[in-house]
PQR file of N, CA, C, O and H, with PARSE charges and radii, in Angstrom:
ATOM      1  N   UNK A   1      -6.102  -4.693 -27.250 -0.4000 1.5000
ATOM      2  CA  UNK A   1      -5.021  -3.934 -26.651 -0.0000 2.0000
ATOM      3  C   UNK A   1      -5.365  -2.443 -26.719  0.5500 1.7000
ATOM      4  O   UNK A   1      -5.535  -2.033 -27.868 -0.5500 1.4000
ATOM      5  N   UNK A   2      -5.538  -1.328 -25.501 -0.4000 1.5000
ATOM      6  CA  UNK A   2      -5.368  -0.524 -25.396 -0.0000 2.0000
ATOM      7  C   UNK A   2      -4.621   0.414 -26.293  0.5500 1.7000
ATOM      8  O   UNK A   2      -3.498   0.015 -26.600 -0.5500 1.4000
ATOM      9  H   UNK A   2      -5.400  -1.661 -24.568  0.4000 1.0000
ATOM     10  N   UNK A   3      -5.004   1.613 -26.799 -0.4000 1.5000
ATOM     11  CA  UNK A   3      -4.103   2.560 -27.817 -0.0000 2.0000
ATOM     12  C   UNK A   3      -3.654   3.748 -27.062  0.5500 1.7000
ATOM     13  O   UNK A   3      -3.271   4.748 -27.669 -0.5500 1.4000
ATOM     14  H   UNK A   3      -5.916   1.937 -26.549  0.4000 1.0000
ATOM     15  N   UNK A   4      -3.685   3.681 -25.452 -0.4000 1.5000
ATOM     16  CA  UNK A   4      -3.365   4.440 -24.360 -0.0000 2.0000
ATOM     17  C   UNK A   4      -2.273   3.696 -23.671  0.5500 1.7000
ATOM     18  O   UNK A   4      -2.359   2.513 -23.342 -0.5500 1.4000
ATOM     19  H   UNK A   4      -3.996   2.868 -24.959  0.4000 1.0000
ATOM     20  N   UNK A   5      -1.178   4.513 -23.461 -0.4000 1.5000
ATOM     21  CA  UNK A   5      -0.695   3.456 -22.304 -0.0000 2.0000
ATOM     22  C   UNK A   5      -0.050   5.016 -20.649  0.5500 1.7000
ATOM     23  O   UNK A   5       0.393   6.158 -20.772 -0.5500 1.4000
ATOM     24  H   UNK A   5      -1.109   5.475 -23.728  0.4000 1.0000
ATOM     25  N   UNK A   6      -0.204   4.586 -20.016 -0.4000 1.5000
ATOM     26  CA  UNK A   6       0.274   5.391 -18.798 -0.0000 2.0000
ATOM     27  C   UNK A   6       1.352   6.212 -18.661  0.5500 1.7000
ATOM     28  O   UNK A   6       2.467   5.715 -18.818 -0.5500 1.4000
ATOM     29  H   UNK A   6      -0.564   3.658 -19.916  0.4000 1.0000
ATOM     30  N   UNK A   7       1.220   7.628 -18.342 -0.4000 1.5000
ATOM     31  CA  UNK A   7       1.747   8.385 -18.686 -0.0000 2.0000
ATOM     32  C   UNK A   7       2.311   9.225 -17.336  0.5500 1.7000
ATOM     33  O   UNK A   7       3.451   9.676 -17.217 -0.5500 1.4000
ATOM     34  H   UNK A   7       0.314   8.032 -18.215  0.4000 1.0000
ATOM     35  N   UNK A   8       1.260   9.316 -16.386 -0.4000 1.5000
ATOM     36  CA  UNK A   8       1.172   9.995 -15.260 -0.0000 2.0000
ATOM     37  C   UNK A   8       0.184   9.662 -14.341  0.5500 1.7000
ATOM     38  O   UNK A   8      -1.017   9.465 -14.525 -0.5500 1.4000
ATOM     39  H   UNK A   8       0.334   8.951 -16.483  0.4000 1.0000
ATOM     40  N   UNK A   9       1.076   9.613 -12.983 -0.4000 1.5000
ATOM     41  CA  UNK A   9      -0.538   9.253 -11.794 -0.0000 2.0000
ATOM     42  C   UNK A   9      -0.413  10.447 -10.824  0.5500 1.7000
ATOM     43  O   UNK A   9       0.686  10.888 -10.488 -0.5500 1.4000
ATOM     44  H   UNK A   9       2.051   9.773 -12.833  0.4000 1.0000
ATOM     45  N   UNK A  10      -1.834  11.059 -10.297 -0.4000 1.5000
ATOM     46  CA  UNK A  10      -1.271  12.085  -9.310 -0.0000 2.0000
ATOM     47  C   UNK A  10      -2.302  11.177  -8.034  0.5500 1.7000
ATOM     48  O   UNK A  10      -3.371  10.657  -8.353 -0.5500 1.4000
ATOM     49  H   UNK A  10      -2.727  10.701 -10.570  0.4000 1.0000
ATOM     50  N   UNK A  11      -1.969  11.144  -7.178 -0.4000 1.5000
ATOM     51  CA  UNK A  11      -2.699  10.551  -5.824 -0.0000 2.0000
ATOM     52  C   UNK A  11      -3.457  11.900  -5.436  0.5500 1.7000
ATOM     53  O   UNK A  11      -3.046  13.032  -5.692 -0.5500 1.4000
ATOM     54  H   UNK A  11      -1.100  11.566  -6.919  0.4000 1.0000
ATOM     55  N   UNK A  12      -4.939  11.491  -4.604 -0.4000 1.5000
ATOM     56  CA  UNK A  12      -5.749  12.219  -3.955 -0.0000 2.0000
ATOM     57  C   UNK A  12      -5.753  11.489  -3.014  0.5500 1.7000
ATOM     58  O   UNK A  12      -6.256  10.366  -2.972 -0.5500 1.4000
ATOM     59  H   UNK A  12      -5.273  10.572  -4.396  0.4000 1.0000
ATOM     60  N   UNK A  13      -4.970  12.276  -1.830 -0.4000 1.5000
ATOM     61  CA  UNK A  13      -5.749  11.812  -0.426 -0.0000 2.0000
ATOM     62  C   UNK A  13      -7.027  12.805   0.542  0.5500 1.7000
ATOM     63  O   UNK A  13      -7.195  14.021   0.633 -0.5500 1.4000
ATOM     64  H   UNK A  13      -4.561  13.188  -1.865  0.4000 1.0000
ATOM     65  N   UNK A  14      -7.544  11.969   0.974 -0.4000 1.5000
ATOM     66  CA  UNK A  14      -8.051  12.571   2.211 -0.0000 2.0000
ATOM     67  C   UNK A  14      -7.765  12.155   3.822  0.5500 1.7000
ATOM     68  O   UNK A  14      -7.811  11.083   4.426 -0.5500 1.4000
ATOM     69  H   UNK A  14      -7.407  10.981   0.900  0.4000 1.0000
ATOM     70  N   UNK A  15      -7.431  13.607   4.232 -0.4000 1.5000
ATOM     71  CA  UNK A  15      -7.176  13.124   5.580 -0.0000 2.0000
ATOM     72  C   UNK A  15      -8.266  13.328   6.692  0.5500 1.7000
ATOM     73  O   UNK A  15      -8.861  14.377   6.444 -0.5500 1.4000
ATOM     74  H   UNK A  15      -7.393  14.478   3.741  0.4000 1.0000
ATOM     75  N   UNK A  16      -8.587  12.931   7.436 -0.4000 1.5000
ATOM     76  CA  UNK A  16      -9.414  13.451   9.066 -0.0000 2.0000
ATOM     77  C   UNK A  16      -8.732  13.365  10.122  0.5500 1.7000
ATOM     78  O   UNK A  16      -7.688  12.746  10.326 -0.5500 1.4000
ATOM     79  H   UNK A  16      -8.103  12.079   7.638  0.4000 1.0000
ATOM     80  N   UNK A  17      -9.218  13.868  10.656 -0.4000 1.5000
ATOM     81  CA  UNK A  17      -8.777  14.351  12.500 -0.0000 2.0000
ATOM     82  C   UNK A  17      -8.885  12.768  12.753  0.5500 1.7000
ATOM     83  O   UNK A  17      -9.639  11.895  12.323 -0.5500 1.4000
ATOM     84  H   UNK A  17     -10.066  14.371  10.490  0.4000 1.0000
ATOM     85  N   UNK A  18      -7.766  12.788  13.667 -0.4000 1.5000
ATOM     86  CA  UNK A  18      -7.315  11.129  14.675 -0.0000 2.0000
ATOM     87  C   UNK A  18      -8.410  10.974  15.390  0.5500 1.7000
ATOM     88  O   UNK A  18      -8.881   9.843  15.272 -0.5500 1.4000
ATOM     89  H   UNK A  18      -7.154  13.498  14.016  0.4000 1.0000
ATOM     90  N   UNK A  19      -9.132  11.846  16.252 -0.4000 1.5000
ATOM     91  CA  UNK A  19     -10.627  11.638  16.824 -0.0000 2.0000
ATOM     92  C   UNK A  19     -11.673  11.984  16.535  0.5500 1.7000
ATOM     93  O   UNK A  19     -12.596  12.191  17.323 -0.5500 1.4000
ATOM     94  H   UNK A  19      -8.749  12.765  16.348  0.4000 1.0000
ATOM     95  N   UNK A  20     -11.698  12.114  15.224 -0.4000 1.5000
ATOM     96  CA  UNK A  20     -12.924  11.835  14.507 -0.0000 2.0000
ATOM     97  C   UNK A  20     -14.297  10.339  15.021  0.5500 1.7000
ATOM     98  O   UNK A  20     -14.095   9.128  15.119 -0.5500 1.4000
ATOM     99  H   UNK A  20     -10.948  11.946  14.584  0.4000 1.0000
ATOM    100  N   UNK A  21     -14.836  10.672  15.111 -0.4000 1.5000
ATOM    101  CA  UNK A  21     -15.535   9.586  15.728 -0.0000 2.0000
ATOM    102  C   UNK A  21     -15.961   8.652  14.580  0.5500 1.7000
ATOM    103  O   UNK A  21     -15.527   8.875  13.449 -0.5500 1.4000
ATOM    104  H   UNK A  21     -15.000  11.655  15.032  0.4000 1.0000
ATOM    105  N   UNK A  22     -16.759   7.652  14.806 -0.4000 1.5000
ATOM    106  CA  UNK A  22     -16.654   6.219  13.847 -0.0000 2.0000
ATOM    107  C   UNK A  22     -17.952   6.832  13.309  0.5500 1.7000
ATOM    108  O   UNK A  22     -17.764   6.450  12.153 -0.5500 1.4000
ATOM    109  H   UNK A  22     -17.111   7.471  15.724  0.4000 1.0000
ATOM    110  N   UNK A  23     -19.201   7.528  13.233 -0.4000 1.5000
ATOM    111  CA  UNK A  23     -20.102   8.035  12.280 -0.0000 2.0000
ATOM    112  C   UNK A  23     -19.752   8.833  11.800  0.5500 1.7000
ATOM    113  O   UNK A  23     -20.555   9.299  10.992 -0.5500 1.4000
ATOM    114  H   UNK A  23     -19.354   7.838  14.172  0.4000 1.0000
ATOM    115  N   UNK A  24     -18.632   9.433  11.888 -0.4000 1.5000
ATOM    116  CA  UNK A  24     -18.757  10.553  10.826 -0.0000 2.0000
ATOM    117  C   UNK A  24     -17.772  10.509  10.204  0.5500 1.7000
ATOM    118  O   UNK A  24     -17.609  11.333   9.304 -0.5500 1.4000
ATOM    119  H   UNK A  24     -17.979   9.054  12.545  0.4000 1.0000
ATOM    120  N   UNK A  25     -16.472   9.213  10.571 -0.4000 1.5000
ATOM    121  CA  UNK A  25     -15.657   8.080   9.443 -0.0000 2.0000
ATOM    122  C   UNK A  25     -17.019   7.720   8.436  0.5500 1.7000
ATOM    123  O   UNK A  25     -17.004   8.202   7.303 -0.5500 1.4000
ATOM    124  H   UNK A  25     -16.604   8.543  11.302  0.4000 1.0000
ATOM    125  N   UNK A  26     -18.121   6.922   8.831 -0.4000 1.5000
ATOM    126  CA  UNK A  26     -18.639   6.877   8.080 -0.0000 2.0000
ATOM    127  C   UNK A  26     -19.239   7.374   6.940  0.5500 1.7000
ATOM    128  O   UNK A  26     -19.430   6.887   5.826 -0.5500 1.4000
ATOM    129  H   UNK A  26     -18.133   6.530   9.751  0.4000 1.0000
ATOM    130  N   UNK A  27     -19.541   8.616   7.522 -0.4000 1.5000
ATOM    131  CA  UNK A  27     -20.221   9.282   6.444 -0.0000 2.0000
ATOM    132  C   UNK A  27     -19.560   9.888   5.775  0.5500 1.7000
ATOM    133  O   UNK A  27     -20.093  10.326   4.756 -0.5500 1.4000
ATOM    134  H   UNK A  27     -19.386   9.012   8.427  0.4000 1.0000
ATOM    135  N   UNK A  28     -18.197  10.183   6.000 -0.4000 1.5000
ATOM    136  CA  UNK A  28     -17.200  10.265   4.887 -0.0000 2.0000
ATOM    137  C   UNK A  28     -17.361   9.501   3.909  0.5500 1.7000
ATOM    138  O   UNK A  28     -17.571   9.770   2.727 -0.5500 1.4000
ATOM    139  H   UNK A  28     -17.763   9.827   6.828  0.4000 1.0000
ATOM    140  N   UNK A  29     -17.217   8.147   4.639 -0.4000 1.5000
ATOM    141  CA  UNK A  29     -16.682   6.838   3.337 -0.0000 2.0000
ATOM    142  C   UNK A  29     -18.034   6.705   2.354  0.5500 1.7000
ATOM    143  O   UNK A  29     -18.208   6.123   1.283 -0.5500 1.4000
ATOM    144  H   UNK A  29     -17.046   7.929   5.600  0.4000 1.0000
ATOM    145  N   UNK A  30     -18.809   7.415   3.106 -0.4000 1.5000
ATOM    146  CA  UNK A  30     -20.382   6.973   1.741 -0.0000 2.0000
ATOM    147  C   UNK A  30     -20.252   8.074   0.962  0.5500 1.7000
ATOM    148  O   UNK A  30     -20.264   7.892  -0.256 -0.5500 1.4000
ATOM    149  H   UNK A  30     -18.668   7.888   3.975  0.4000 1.0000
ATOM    150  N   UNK A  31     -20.121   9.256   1.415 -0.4000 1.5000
ATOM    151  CA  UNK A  31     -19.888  10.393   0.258 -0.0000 2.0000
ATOM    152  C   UNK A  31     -18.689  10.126  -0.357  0.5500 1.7000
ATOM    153  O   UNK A  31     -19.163   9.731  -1.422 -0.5500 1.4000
ATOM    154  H   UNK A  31     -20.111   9.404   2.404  0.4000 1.0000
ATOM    155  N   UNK A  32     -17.482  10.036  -0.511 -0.4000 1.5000
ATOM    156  CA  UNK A  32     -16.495   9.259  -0.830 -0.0000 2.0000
ATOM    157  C   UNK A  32     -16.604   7.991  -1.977  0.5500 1.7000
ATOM    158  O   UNK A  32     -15.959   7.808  -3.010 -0.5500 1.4000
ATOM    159  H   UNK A  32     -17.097  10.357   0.355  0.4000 1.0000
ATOM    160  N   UNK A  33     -17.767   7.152  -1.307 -0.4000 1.5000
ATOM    161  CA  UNK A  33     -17.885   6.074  -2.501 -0.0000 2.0000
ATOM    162  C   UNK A  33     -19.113   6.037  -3.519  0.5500 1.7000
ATOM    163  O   UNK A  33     -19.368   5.361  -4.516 -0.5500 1.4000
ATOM    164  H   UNK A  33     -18.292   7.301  -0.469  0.4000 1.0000
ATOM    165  N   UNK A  34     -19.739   7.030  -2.848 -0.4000 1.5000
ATOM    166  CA  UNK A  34     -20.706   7.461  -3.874 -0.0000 2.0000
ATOM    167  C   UNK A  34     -20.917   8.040  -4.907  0.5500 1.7000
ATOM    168  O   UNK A  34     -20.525   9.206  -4.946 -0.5500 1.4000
ATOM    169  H   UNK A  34     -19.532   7.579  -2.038  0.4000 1.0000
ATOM    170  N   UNK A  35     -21.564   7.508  -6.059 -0.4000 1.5000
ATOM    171  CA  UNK A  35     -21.861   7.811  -7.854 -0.0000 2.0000
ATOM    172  C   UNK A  35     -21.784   9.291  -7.653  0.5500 1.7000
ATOM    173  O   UNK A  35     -20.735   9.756  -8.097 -0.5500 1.4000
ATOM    174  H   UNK A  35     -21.883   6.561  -6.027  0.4000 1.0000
ATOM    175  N   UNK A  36     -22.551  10.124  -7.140 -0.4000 1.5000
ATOM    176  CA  UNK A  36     -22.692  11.771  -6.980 -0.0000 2.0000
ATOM    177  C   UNK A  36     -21.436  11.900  -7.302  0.5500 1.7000
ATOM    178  O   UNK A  36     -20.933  12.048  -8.416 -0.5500 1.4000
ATOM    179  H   UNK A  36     -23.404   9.746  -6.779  0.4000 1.0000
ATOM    180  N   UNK A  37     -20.736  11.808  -5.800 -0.4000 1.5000
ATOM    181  CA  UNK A  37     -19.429  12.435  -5.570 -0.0000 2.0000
ATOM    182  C   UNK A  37     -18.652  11.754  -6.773  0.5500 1.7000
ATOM    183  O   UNK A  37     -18.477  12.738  -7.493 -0.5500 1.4000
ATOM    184  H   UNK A  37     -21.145  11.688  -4.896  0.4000 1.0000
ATOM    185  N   UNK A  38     -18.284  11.068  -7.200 -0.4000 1.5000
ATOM    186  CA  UNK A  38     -17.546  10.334  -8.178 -0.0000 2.0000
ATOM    187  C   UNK A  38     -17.259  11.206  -9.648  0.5500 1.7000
ATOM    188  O   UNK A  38     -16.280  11.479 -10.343 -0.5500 1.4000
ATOM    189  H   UNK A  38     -18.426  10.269  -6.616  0.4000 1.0000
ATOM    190  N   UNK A  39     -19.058  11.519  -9.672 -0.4000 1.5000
ATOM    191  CA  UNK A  39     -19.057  12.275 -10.675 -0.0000 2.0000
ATOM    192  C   UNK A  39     -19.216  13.493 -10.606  0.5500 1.7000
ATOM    193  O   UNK A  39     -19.681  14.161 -11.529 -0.5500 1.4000
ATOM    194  H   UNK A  39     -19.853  11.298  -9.107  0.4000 1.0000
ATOM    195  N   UNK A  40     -18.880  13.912  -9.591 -0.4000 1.5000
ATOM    196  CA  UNK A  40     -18.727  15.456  -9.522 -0.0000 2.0000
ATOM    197  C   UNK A  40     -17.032  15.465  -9.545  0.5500 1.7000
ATOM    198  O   UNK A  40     -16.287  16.389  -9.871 -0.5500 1.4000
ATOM    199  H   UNK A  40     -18.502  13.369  -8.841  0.4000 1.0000
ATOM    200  N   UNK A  41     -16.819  14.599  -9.251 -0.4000 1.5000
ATOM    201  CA  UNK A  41     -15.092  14.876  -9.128 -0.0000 2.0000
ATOM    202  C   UNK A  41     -14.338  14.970 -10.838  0.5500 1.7000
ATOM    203  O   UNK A  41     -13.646  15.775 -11.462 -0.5500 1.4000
ATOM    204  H   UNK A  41     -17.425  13.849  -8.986  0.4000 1.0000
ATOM    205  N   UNK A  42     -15.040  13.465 -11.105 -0.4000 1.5000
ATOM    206  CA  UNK A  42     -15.067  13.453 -12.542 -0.0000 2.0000
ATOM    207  C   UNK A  42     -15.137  14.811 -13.478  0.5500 1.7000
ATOM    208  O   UNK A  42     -14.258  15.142 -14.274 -0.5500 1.4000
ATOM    209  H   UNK A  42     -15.601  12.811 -10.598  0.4000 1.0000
ATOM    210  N   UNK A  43     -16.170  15.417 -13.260 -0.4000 1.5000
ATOM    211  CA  UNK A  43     -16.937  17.031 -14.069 -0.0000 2.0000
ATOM    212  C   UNK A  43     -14.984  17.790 -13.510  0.5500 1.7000
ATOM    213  O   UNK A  43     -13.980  18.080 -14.159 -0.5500 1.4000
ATOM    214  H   UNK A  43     -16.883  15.147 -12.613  0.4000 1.0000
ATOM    215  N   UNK A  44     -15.288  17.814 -12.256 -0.4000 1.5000
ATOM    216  CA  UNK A  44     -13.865  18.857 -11.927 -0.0000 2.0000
ATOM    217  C   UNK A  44     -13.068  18.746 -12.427  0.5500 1.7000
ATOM    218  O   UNK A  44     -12.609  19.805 -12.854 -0.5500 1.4000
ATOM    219  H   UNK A  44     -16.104  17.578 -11.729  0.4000 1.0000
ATOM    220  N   UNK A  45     -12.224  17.377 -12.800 -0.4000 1.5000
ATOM    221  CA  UNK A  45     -11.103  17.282 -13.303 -0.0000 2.0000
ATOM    222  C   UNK A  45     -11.251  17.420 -14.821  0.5500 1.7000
ATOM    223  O   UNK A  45     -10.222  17.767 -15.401 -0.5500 1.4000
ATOM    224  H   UNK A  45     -12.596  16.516 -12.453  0.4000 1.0000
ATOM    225  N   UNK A  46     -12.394  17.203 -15.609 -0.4000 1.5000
ATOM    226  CA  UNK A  46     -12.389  17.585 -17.182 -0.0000 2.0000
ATOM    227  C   UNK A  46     -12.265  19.256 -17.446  0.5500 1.7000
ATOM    228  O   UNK A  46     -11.811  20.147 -18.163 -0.5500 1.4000
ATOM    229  H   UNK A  46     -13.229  16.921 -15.137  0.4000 1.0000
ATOM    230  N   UNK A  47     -12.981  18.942 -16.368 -0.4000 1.5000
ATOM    231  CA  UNK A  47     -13.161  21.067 -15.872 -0.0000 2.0000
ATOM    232  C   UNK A  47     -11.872  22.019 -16.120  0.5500 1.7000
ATOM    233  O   UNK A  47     -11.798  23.004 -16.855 -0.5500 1.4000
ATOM    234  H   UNK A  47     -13.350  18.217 -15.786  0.4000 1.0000
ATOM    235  N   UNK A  48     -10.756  21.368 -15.195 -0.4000 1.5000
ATOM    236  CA  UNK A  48      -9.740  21.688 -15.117 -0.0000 2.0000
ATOM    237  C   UNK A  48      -9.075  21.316 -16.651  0.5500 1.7000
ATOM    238  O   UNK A  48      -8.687  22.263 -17.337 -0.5500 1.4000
ATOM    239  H   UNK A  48     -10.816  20.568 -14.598  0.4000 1.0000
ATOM    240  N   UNK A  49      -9.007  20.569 -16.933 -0.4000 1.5000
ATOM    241  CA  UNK A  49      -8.240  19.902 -18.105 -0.0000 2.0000
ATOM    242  C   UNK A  49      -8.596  20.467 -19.376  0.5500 1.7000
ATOM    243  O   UNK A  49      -7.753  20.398 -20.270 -0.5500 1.4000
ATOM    244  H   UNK A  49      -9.322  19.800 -16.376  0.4000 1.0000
ATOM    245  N   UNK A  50      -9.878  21.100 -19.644 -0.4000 1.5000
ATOM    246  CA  UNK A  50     -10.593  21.408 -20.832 -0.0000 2.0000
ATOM    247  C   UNK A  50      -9.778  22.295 -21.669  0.5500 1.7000
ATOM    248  O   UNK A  50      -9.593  22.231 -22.884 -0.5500 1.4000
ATOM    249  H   UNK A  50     -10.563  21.155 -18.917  0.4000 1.0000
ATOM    250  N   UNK A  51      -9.098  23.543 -20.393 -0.4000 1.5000
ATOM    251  CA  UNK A  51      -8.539  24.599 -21.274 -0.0000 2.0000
ATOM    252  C   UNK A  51      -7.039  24.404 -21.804  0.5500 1.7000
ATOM    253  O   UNK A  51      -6.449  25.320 -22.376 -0.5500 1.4000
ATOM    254  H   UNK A  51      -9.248  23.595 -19.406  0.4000 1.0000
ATOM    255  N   UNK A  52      -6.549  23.332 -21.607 -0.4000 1.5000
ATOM    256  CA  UNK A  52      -5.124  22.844 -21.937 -0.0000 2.0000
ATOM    257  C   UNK A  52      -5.544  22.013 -23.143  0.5500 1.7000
ATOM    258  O   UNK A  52      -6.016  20.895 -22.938 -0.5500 1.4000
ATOM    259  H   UNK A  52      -7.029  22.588 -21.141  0.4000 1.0000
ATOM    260  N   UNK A  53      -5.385  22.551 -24.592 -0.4000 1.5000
ATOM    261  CA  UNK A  53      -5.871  21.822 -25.797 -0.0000 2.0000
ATOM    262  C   UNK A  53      -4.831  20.554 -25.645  0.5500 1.7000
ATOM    263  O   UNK A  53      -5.136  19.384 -25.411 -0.5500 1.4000
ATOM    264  H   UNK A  53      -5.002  23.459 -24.758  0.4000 1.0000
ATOM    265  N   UNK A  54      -3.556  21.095 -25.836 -0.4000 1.5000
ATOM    266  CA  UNK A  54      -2.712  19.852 -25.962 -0.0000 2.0000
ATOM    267  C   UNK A  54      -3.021  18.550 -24.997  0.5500 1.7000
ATOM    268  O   UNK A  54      -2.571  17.419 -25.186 -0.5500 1.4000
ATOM    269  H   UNK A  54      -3.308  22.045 -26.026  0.4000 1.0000
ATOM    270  N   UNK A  55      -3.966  18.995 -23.824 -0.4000 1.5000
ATOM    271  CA  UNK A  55      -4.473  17.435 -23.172 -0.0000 2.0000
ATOM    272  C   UNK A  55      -5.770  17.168 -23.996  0.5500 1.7000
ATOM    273  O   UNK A  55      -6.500  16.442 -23.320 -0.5500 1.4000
ATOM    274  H   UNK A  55      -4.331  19.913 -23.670  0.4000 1.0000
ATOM    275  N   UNK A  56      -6.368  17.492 -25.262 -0.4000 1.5000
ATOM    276  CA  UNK A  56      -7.507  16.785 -25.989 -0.0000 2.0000
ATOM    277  C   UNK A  56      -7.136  15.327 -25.734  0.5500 1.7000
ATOM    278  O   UNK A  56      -7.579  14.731 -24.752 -0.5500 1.4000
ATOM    279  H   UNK A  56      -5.775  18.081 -25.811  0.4000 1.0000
ATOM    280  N   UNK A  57      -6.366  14.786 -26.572 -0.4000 1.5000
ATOM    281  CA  UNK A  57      -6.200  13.439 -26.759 -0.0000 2.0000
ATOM    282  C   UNK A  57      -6.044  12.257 -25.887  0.5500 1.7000
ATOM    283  O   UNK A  57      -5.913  11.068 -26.179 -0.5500 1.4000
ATOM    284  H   UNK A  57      -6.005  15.269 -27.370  0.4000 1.0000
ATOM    285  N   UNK A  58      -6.102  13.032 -24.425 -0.4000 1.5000
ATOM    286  CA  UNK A  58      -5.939  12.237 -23.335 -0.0000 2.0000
ATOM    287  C   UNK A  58      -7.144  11.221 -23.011  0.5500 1.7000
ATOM    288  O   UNK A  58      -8.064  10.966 -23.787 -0.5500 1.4000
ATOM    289  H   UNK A  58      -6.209  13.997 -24.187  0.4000 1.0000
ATOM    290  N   UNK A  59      -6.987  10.748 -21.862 -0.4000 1.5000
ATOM    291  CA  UNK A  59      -7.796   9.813 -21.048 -0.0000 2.0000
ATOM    292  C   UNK A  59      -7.358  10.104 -19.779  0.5500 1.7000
ATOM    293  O   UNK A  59      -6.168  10.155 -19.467 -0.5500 1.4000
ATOM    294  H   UNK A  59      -6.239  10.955 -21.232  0.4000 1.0000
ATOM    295  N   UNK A  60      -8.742  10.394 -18.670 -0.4000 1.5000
ATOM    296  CA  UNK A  60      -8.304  10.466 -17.286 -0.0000 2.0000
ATOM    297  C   UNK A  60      -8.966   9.445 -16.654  0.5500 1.7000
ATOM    298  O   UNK A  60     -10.033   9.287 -17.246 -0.5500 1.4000
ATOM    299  H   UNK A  60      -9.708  10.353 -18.923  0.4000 1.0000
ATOM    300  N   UNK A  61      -8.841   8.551 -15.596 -0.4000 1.5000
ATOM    301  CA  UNK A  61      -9.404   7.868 -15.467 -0.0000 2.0000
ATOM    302  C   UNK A  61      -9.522   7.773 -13.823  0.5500 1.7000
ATOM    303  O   UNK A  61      -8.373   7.513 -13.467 -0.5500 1.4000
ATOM    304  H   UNK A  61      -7.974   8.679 -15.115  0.4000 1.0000
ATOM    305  N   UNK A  62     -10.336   7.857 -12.681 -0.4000 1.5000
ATOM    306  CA  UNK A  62     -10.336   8.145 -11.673 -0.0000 2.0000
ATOM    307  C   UNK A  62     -11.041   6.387 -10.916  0.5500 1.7000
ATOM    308  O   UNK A  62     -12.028   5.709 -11.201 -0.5500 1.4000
ATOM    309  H   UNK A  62     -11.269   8.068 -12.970  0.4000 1.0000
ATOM    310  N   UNK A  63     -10.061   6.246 -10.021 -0.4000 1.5000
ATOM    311  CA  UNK A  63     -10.148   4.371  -9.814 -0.0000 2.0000
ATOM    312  C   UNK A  63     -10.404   5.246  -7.770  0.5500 1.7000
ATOM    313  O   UNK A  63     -10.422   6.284  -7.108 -0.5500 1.4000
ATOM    314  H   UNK A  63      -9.259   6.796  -9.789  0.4000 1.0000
ATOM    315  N   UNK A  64     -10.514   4.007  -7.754 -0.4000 1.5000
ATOM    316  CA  UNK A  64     -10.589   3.954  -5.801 -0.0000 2.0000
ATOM    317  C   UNK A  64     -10.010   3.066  -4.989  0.5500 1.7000
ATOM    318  O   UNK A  64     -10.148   3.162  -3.769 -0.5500 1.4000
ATOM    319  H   UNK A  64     -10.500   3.164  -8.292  0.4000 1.0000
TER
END
């Protein structure tokens, strides 16, 4: 059993243009589902979070 339990969710969307064409939907969705990007997003949000001590004890956890 978990010693975390849920506290707060904030949603990230992304939006594109309605005529966006279907390659470059694509190449969104690969940068999007890709380890890089994942973990660059990851780095940002600890980034952000670092200087707020009282969030030490947390867990962030970034799903898709």
């Amino acid at each position: 059993m978990s010693d975390h339990v849920l506290f707060d969710e904030f949603q990230l969307s992304f939006l594109v243009p309605t005529d966006l064409d279907d390659a470059a939907c694509d190449a969104i969705r690969r940068i999007l589902e890709s380890r890089p990007f994942r973990s660059a997003l990851r780095r940002a949000v600890r980034q952000v979070i670092r200087p707020y001590l009282d969030l030490d004890s947390i867990r962030v956890r970034i799903s898709s």
